[in-house]
C-alpha positions as CSV (number, residue, x, y, z in Angstrom):
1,X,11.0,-241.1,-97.0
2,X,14.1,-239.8,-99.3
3,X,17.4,-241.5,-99.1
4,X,19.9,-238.6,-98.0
5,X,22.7,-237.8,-100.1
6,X,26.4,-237.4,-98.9
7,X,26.3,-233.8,-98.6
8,X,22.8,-234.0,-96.4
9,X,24.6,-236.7,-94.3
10,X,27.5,-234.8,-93.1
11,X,25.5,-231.5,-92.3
12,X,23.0,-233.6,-90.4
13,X,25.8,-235.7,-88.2
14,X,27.0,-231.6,-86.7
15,X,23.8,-232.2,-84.9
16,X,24.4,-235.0,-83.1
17,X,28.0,-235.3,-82.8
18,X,27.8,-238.4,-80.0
19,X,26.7,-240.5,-83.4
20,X,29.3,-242.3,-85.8
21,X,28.7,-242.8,-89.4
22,X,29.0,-246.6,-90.5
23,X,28.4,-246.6,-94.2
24,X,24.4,-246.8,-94.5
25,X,24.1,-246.2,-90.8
26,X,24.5,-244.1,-87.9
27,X,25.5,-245.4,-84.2
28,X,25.8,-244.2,-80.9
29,X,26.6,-245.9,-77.5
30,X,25.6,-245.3,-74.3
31,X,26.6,-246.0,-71.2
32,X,24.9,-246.2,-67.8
33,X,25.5,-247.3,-63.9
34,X,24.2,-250.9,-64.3
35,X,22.0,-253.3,-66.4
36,X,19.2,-252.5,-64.6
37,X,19.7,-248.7,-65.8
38,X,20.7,-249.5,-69.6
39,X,17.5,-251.8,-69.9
40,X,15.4,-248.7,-68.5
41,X,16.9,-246.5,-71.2
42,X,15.9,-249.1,-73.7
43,X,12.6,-249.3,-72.4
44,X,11.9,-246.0,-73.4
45,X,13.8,-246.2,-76.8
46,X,11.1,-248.8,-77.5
47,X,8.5,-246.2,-76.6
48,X,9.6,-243.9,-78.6
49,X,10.6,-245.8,-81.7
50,X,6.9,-247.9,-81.7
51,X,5.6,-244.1,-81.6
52,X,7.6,-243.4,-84.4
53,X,7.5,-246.5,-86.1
54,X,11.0,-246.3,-86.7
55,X,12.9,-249.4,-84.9
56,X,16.9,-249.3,-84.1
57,X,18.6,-252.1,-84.0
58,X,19.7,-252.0,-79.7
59,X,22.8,-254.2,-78.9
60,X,23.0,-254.3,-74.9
61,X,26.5,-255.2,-73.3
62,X,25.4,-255.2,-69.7
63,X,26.2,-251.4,-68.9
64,X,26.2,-249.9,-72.9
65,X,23.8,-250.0,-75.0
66,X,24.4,-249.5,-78.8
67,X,21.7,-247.9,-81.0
68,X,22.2,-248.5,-84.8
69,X,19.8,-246.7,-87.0
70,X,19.2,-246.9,-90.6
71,X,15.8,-246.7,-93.2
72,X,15.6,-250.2,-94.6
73,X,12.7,-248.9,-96.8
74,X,14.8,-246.4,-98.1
75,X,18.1,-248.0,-98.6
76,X,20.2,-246.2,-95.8
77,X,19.8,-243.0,-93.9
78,X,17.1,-240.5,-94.0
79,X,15.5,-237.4,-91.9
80,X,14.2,-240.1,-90.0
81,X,17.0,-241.6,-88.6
82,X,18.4,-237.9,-87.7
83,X,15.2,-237.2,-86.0
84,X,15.1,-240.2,-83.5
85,X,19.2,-239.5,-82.8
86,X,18.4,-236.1,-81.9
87,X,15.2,-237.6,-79.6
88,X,18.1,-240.5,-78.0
89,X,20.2,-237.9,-77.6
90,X,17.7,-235.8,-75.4
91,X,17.3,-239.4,-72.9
């Protein structure tokens, strides 16, 4: 997958203006009712991101979870990372 360049980056975070741009990364956090409701929602982040093959890193503050995403392969963001957002997002 092909490293996205600046201009690529900035038409891509319009779509999914919940996420915040962090140098090579993008990051979004989420907040739900109680632990036992964030670790449901990353239960199925984990679903989707084995199916996709493309893990974010998940930082869980009892209520919030944090999803970080970035192509390691690639040396920062690509489609990739845009694609599972907008799949997050949709949770």
């Amino acid at each position: 997958m092909k490293k996205l360049d600046a201009t690529l980056i900035k038409s891509a975070l319009g779509k999914i203006p919940d996420w915040q741009l962090d140098g090579g990364k993008i990051s979004r956090t989420f907040q739900f009712k109680d632990f036992p409701a964030a670790i449901k929602f990353v239960e199925v982040v984990a679903g989707i991101a084995e199916q996709a093959w493309h893990h974010p890193d998940i930082d869980i503050r009892w209520n919030k979870v944090t999803l970080t995403l970035t192509t390691h392969d690639a040396g920062g963001l690509t489609e990739k990372d845009f694609a599972l957002a907008r799949q997050f997002d949709k949770l």
